[in-house]
SERO-4910 file (N, C-alpha, C, O; in steps of 0.05 Angstrom, whole numbers):
BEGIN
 pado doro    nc1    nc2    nc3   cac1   cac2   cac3    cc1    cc2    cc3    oc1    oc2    oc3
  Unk    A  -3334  -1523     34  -3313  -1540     22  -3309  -1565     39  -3310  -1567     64
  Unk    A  -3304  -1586     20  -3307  -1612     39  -3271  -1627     35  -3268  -1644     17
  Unk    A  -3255  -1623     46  -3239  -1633     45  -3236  -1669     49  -3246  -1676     71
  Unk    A  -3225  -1689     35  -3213  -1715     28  -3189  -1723     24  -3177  -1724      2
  Unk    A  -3180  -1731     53  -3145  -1737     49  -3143  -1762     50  -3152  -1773     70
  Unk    A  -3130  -1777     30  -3125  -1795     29  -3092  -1803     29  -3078  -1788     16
  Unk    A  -3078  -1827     45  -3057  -1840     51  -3035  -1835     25  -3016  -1819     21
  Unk    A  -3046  -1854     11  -3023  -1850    -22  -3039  -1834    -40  -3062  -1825    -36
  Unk    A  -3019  -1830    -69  -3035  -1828    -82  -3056  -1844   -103  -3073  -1836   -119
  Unk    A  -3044  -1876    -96  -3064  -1900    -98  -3089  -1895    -90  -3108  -1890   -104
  Unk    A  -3088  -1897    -63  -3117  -1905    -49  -3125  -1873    -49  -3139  -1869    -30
  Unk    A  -3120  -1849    -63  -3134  -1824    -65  -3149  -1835    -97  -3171  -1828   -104
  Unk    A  -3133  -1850   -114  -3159  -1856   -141  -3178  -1876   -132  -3197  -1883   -146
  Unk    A  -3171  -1889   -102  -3196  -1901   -108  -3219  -1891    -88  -3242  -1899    -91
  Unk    A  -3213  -1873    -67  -3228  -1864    -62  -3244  -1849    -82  -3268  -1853    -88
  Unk    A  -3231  -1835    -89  -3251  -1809   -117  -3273  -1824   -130  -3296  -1815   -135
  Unk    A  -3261  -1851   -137  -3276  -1870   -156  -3303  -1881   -140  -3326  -1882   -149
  Unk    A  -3295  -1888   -115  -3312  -1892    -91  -3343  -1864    -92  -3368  -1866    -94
  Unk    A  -3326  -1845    -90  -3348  -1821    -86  -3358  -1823   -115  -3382  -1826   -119
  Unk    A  -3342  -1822   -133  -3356  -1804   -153  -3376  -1834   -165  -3395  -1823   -176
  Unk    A  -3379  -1858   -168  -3383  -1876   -165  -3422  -1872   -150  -3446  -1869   -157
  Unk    A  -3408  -1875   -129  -3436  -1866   -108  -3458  -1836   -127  -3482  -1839   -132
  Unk    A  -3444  -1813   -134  -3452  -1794   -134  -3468  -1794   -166  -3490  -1783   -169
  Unk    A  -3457  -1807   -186  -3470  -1817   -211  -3495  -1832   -199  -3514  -1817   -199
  Unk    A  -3501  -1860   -187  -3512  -1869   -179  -3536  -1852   -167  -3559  -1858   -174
  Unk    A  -3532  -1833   -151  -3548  -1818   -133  -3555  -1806   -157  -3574  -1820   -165
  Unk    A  -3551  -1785   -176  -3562  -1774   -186  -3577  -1781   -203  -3599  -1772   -207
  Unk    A  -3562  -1803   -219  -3582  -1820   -243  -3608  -1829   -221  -3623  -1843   -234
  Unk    A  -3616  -1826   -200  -3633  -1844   -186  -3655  -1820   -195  -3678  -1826   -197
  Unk    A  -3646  -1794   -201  -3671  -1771   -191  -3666  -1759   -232  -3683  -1745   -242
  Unk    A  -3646  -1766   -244  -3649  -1746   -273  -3640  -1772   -292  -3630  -1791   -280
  Unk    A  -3643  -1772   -323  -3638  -1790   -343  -3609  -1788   -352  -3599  -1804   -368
  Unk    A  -3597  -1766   -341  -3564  -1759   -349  -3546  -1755   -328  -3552  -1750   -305
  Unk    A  -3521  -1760   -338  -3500  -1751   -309  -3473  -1736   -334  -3456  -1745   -349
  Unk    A  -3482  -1708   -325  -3459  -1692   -340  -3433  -1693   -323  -3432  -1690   -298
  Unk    A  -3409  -1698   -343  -3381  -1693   -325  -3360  -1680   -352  -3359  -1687   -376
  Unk    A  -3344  -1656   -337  -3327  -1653   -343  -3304  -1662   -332  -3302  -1662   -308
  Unk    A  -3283  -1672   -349  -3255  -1681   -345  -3241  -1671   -344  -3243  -1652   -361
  Unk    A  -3213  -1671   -328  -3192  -1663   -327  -3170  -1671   -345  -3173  -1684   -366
  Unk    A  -3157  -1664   -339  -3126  -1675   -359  -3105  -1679   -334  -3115  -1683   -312
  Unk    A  -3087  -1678   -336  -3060  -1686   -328  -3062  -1712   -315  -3082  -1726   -312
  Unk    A  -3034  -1716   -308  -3030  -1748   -287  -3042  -1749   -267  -3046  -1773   -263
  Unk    A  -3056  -1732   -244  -3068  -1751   -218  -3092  -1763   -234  -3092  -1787   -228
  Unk    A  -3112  -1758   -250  -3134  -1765   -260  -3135  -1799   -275  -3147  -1821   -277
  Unk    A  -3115  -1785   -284  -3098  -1817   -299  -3107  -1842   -285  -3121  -1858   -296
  Unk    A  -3099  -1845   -261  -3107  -1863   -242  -3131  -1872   -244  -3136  -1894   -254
  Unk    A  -3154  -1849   -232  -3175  -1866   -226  -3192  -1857   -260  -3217  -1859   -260
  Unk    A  -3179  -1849   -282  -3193  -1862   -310  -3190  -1892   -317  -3206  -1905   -330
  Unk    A  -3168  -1901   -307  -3154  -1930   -304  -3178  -1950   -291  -3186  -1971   -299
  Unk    A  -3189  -1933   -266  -3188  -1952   -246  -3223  -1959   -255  -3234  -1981   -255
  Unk    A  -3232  -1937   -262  -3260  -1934   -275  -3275  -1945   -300  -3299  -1949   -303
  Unk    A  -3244  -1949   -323  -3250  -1973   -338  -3253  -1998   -330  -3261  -2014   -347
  Unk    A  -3246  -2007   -303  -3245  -2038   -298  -3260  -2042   -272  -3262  -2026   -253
  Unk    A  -3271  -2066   -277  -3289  -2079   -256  -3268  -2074   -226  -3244  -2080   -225
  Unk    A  -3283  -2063   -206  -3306  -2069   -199  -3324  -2043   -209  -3348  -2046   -208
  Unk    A  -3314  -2015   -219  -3327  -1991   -214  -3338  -1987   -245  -3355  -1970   -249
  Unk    A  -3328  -2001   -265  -3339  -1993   -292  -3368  -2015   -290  -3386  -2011   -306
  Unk    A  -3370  -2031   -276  -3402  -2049   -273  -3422  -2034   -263  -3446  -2040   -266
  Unk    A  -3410  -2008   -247  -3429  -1996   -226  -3438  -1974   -233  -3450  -1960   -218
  Unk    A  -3431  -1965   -268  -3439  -1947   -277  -3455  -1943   -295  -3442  -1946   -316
  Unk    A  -3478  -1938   -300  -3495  -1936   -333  -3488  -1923   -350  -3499  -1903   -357
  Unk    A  -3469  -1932   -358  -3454  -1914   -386  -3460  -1893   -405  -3450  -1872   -412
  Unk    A  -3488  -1915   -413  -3499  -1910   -428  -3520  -1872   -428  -3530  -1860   -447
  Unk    A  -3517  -1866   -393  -3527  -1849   -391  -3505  -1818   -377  -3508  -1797   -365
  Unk    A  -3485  -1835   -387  -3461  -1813   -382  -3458  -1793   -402  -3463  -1800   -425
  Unk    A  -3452  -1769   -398  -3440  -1747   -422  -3420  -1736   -412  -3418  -1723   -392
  Unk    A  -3398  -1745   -432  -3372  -1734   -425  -3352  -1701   -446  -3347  -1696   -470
  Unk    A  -3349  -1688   -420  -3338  -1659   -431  -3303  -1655   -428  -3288  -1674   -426
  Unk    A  -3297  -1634   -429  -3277  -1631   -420  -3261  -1604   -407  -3261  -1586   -425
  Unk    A  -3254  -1598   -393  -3248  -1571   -387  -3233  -1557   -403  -3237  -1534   -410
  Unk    A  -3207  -1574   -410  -3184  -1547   -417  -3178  -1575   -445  -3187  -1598   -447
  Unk    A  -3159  -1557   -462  -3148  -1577   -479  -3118  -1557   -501  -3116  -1539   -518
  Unk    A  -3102  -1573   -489  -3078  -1556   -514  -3079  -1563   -541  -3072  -1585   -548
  Unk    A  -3087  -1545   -556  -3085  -1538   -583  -3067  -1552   -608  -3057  -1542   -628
  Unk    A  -3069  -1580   -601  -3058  -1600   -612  -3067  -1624   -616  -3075  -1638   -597
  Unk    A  -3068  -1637   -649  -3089  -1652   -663  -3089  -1675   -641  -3069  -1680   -628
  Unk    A  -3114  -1688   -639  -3121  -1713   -617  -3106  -1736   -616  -3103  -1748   -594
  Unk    A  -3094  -1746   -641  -3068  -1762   -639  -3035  -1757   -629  -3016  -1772   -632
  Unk    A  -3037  -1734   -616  -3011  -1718   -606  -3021  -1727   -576  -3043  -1724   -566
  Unk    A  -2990  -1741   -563  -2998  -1749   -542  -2999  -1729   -513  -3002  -1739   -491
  Unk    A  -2997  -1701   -517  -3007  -1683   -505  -3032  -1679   -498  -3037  -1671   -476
  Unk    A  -3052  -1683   -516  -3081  -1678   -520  -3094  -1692   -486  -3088  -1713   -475
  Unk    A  -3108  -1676   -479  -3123  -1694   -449  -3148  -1703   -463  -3163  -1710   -445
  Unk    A  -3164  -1707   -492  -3178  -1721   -501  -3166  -1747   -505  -3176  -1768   -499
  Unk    A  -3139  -1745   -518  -3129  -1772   -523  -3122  -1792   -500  -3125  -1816   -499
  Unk    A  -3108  -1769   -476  -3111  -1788   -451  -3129  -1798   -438  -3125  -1815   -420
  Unk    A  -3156  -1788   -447  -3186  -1798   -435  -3189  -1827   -454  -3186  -1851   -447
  Unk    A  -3196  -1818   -474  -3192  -1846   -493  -3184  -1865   -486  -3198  -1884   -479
  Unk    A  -3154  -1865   -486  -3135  -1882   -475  -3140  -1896   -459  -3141  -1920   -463
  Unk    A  -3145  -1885   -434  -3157  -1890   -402  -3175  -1902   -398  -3178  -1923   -384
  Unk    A  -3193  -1888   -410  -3227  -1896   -399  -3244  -1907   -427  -3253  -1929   -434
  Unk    A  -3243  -1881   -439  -3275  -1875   -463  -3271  -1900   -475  -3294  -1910   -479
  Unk    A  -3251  -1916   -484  -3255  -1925   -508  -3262  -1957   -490  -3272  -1972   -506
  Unk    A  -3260  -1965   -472  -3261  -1995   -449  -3289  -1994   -436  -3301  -2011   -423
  Unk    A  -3298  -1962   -447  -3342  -1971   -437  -3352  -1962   -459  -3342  -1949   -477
  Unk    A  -3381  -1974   -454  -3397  -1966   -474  -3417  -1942   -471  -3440  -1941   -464
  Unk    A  -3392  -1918   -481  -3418  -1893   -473  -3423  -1889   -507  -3404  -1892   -523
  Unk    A  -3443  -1885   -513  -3454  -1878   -544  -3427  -1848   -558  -3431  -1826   -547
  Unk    A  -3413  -1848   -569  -3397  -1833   -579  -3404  -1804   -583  -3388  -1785   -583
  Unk    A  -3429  -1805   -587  -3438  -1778   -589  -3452  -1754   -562  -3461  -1731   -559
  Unk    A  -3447  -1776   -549  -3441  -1763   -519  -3423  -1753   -511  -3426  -1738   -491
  Unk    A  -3398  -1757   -520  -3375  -1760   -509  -3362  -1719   -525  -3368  -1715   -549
  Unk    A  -3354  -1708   -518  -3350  -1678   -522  -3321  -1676   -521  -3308  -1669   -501
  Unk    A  -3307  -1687   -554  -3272  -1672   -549  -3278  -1637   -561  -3299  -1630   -574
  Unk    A  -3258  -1620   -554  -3255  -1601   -560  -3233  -1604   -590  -3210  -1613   -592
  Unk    A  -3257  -1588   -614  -3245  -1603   -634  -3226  -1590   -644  -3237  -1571   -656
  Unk    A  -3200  -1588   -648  -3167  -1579   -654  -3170  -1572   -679  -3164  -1548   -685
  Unk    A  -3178  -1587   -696  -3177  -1586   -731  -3191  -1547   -737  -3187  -1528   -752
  Unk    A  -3201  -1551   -723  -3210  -1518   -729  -3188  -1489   -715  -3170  -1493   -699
  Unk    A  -3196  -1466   -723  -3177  -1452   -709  -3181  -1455   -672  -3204  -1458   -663
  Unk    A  -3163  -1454   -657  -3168  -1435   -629  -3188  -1430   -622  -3200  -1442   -604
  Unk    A  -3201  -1404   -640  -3226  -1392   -636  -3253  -1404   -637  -3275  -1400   -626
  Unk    A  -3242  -1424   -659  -3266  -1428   -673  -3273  -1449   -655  -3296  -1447   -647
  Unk    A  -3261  -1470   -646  -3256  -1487   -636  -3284  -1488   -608  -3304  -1502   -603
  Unk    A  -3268  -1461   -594  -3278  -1453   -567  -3312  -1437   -577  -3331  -1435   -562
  Unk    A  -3312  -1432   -594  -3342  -1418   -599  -3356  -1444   -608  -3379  -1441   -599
  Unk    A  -3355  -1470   -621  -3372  -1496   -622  -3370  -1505   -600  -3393  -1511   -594
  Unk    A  -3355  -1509   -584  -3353  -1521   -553  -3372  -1498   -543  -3395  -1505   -537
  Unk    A  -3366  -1472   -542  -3394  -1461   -525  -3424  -1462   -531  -3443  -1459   -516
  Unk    A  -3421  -1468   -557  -3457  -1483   -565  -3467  -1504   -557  -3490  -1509   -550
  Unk    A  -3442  -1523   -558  -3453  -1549   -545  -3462  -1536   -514  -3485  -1532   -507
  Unk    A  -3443  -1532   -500  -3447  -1525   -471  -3482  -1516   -471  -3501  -1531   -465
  Unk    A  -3485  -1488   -480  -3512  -1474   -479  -3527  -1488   -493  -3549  -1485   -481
  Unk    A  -3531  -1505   -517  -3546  -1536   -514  -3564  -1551   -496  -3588  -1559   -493
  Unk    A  -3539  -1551   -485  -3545  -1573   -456  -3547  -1557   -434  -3562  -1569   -419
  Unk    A  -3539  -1533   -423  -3548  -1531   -405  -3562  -1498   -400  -3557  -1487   -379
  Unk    A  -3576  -1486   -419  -3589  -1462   -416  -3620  -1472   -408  -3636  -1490   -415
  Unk    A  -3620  -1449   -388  -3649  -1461   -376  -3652  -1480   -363  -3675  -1489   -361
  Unk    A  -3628  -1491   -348  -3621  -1520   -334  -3603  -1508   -300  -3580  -1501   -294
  Unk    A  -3630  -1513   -285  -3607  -1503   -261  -3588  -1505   -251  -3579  -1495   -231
  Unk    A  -3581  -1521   -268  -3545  -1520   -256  -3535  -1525   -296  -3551  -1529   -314
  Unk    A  -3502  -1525   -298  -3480  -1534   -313  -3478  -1562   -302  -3492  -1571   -283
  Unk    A  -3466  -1571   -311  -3451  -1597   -303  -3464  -1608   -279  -3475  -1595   -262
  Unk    A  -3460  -1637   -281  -3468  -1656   -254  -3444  -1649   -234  -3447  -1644   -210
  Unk    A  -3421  -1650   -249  -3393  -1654   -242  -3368  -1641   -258  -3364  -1645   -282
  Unk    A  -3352  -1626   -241  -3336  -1616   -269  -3307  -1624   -245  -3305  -1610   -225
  Unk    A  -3286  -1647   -251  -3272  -1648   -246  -3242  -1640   -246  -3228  -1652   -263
  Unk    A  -3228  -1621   -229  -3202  -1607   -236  -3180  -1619   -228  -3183  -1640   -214
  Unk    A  -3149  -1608   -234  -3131  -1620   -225  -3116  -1591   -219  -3124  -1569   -225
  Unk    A  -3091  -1597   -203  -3081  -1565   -186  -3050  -1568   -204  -3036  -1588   -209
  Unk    A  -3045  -1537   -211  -3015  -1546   -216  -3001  -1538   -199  -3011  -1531   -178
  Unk    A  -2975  -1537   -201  -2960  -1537   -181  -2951  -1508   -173  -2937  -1502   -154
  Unk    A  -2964  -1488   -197  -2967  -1459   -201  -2993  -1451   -179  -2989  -1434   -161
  Unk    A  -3019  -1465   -181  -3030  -1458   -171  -3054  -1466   -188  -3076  -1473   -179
  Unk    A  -3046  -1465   -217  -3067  -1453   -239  -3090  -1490   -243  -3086  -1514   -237
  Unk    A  -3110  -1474   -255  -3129  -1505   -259  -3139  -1500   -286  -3136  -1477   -295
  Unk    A  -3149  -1515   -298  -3160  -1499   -319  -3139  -1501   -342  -3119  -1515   -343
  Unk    A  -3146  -1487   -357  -3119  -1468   -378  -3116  -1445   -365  -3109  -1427   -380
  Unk    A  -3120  -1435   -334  -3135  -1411   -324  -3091  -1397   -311  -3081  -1409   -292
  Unk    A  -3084  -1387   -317  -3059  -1393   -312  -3051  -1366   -294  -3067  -1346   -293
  Unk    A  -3029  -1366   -280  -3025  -1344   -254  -3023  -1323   -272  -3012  -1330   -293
  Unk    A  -3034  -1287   -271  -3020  -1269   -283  -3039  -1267   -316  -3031  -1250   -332
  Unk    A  -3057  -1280   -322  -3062  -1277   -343  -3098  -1270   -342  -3110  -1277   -322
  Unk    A  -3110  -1258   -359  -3136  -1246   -369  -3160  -1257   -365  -3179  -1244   -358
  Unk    A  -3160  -1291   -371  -3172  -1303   -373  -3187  -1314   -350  -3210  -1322   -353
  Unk    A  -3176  -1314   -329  -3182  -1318   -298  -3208  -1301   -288  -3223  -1309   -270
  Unk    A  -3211  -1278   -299  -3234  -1256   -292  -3259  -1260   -308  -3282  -1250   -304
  Unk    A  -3246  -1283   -333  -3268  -1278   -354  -3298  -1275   -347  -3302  -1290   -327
  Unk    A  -3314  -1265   -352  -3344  -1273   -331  -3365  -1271   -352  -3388  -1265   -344
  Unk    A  -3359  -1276   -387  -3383  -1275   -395  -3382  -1302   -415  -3397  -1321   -419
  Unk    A  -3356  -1293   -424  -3358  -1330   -444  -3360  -1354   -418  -3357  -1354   -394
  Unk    A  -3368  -1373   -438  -3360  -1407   -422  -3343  -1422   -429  -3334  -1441   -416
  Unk    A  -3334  -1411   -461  -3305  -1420   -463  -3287  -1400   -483  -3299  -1381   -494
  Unk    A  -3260  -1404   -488  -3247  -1387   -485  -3218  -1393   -492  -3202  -1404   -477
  Unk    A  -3212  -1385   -521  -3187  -1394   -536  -3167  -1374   -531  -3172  -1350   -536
  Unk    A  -3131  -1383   -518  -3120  -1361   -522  -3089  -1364   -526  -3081  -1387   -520
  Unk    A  -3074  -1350   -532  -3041  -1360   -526  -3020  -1348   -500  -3011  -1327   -491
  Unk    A  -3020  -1379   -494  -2996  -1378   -466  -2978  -1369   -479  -2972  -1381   -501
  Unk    A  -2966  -1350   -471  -2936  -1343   -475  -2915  -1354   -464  -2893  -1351   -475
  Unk    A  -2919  -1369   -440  -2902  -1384   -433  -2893  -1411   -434  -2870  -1420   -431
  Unk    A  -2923  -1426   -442  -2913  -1452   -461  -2913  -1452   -488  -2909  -1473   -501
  Unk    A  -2916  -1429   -496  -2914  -1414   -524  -2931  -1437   -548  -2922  -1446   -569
  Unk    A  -2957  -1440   -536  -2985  -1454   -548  -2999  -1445   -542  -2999  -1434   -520
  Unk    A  -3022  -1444   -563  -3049  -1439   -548  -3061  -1466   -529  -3056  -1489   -527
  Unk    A  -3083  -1446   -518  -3100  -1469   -498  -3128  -1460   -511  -3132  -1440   -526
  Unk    A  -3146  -1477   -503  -3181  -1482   -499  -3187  -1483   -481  -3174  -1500   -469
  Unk    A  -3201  -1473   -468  -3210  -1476   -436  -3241  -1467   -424  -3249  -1448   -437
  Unk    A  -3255  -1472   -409  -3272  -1472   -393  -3265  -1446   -382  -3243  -1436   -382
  Unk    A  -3291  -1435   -373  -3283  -1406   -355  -3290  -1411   -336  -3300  -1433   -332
  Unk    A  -3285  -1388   -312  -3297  -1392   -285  -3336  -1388   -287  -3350  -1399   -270
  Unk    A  -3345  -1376   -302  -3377  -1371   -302  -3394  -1401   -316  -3418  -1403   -310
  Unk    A  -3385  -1416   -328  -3389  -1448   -334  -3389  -1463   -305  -3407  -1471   -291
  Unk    A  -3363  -1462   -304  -3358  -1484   -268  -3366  -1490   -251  -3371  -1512   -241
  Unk    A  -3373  -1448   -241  -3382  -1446   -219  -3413  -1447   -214  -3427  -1445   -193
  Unk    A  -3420  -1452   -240  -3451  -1463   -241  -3469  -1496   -238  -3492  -1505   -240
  Unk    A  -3437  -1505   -231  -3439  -1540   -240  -3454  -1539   -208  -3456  -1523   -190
  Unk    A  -3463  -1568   -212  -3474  -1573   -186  -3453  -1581   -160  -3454  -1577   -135
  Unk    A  -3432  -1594   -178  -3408  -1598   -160  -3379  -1597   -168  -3374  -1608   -190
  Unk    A  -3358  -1585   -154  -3330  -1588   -173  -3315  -1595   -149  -3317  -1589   -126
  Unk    A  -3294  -1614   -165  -3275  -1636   -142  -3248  -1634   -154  -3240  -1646   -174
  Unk    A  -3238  -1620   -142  -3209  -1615   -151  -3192  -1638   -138  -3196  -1643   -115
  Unk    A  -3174  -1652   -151  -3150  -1678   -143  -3128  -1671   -145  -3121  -1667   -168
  Unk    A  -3114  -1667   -129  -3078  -1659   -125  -3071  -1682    -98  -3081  -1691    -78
  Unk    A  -3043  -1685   -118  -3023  -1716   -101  -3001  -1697   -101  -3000  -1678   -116
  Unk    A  -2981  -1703    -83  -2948  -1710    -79  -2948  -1683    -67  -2964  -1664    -65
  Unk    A  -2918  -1689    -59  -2912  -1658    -41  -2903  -1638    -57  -2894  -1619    -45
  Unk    A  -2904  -1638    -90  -2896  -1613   -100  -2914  -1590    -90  -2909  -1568    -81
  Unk    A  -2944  -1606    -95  -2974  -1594    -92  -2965  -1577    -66  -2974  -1554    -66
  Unk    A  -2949  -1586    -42  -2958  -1576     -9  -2967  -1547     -6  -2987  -1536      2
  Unk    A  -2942  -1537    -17  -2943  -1507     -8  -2962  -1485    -20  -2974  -1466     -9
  Unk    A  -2961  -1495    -42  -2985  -1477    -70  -3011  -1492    -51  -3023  -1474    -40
  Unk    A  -3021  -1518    -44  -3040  -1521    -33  -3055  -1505     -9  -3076  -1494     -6
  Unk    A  -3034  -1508      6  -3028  -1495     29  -3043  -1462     26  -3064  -1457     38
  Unk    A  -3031  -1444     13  -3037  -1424     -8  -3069  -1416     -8  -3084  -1401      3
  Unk    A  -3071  -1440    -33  -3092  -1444    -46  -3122  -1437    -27  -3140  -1420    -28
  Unk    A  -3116  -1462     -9  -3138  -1469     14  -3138  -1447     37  -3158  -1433     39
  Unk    A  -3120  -1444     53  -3113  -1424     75  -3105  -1403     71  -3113  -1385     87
  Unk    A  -3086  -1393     44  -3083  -1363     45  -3102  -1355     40  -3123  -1367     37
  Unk    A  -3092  -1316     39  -3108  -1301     27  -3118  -1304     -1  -3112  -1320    -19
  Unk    A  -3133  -1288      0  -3136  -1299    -29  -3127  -1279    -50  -3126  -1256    -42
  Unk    A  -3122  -1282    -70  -3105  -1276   -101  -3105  -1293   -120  -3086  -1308   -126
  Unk    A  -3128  -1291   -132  -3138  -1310   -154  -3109  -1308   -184  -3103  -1323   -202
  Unk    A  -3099  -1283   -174  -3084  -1279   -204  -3053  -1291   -193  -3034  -1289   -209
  Unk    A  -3049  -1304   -165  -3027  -1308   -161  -3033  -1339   -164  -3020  -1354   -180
  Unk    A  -3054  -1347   -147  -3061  -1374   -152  -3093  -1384   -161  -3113  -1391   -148
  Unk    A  -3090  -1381   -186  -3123  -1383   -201  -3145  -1402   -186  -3168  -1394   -182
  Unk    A  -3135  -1428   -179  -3153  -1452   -168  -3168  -1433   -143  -3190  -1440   -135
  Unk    A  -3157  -1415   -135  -3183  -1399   -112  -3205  -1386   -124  -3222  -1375   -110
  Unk    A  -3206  -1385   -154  -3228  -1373   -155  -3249  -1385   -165  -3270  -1376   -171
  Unk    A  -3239  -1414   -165  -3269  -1443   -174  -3274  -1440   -144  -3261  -1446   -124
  Unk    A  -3302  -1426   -147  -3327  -1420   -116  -3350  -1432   -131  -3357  -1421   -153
  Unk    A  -3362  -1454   -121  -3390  -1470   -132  -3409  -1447   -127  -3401  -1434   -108
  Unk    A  -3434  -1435   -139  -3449  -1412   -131  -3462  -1430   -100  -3463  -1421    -77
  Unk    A  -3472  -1467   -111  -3485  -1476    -85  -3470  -1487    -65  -3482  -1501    -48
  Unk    A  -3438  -1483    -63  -3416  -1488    -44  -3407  -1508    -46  -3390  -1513    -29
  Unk    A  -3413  -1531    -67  -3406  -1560    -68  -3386  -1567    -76  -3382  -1579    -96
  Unk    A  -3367  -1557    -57  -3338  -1559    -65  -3322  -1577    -55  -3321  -1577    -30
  Unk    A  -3303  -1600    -70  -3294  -1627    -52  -3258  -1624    -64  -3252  -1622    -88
  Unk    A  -3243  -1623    -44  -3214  -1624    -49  -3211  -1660    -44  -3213  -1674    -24
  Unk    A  -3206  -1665    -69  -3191  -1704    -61  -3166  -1705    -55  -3160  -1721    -72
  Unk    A  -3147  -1701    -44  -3121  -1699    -34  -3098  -1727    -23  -3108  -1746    -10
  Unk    A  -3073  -1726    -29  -3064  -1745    -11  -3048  -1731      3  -3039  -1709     -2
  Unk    A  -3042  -1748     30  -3029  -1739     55  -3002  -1728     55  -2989  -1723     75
  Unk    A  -2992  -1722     24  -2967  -1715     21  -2979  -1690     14  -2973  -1671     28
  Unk    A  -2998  -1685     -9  -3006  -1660    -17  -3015  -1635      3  -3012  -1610      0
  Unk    A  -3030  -1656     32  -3037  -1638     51  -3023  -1637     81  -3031  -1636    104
  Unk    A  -2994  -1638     69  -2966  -1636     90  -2973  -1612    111  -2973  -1616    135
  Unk    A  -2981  -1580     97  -2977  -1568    101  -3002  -1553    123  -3003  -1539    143
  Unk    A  -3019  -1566    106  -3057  -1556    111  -3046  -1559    144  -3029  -1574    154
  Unk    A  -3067  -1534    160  -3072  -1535    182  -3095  -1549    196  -3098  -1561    218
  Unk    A  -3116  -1541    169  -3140  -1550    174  -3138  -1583    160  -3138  -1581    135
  Unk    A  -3137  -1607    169  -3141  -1635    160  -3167  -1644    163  -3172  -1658    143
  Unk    A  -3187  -1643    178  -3209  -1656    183  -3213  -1669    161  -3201  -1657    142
  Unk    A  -3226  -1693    154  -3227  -1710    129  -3267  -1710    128  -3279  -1722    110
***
């Protein structure tokens, strides 16, 4: 695990943008594609912002991007909940990646159904391909949970689907989500958590013991270890271990 602490949570989107930036680059140098899955919530927000606009949207071949998504709540793409519509918003629609690259998780169908076409695409693209994903980017909640993968619930163990429709009872919606056996096959996953709500669940997360069902984000383990925490200096109040 490679920990990245950054000052605010400004200069933590632009570092990310910095690496991840570099790491497209590096890879398009050696393959014709750069797979990424996206996150949802607000720290991401940032550097989707920062990635539509020069200097870092010039430095990218768009055109050889494919964009996924990890989790998605069960609500049509014009509902401003959706983390497809916040990608849109942000990024997708200010470059030119060919549209049919681009992977929302489609709502109009049931839950189920939803998550069983998202797992074809996945096995598509990557059966017979040594790794999942180039990149599968997460965000931490303040529970612990990443994903739709939530403290206390079933889904966290899953180990044979890659994706996976179900109902939270506590935000009383369903979710779409990514499993841990997809992820942990990516070549790399970079989890981003800001502010000091994050400290203590981080804290947790990174240094406790572990209890995947208390705090889910411990159980995204890369099989080839390529694991990167982007952090700001508020989120890692608590961390004992800082080395950057």
């Amino acid at each position: 695990m490679k920990l990245h602490i950054s000052q605010t949570m400004d200069s933590l989107s632009h570092d990310i943008a910095e690496w991840l930036v570099a790491d497209i680059q590096k890879t398009l140098d050696k393959q014709d594609r750069y797979t990424i899955s996206l996150s949802g919530g607000n720290t991401p927000k940032g550097l989707y912002t920062l990635l539509a606009e020069a200097p870092y949207r010039d430095q990218i071949d768009w055109g050889k991007i494919h964009i996924f998504f990890g989790d998605e709540r069960y609500v049509p793409f014009d509902d401003d909940r959706n983390n497809g519509k916040m990608a849109y918003e942000t990024l997708l629609r200010h470059v030119p990646i060919p549209e049919n690259q681009i992977h929302y998780f489609n709502t109009t169908f049931s839950p189920e159904e939803s998550a069983g076409e998202y797992s074809k695409i996945l096995h598509n693209y990557f059966d017979s391909k040594p790794h999942t994903f180039d990149l599968v980017l997460l965000g931490m909640g303040d529970d612990g949970h990443t994903l739709s993968l939530f403290p206390g619930t079933a889904v966290i163990h899953e180990n044979k689907k890659w994706v996976t429709a179900y109902f939270v009872e506590k935000l009383n919606m369903y979710r779409i989500t990514l499993t841990v056996p997809v992820v942990v096959q990516s070549n790399a996953v970079a989890f981003l958590a800001a502010g000091d709500k994050k400290a203590v669940t981080l804290k947790e997360v990174i240094e406790g013991g572990y209890n995947p069902d208390k705090y889910p984000s411990q159980i995204i383990k890369p099989l080839n270890n390529n694991l990167h925490w982007f952090i700001d200096k508020a989120a890692a109040a608590q961390l004992e271990t800082t080395n950057k």
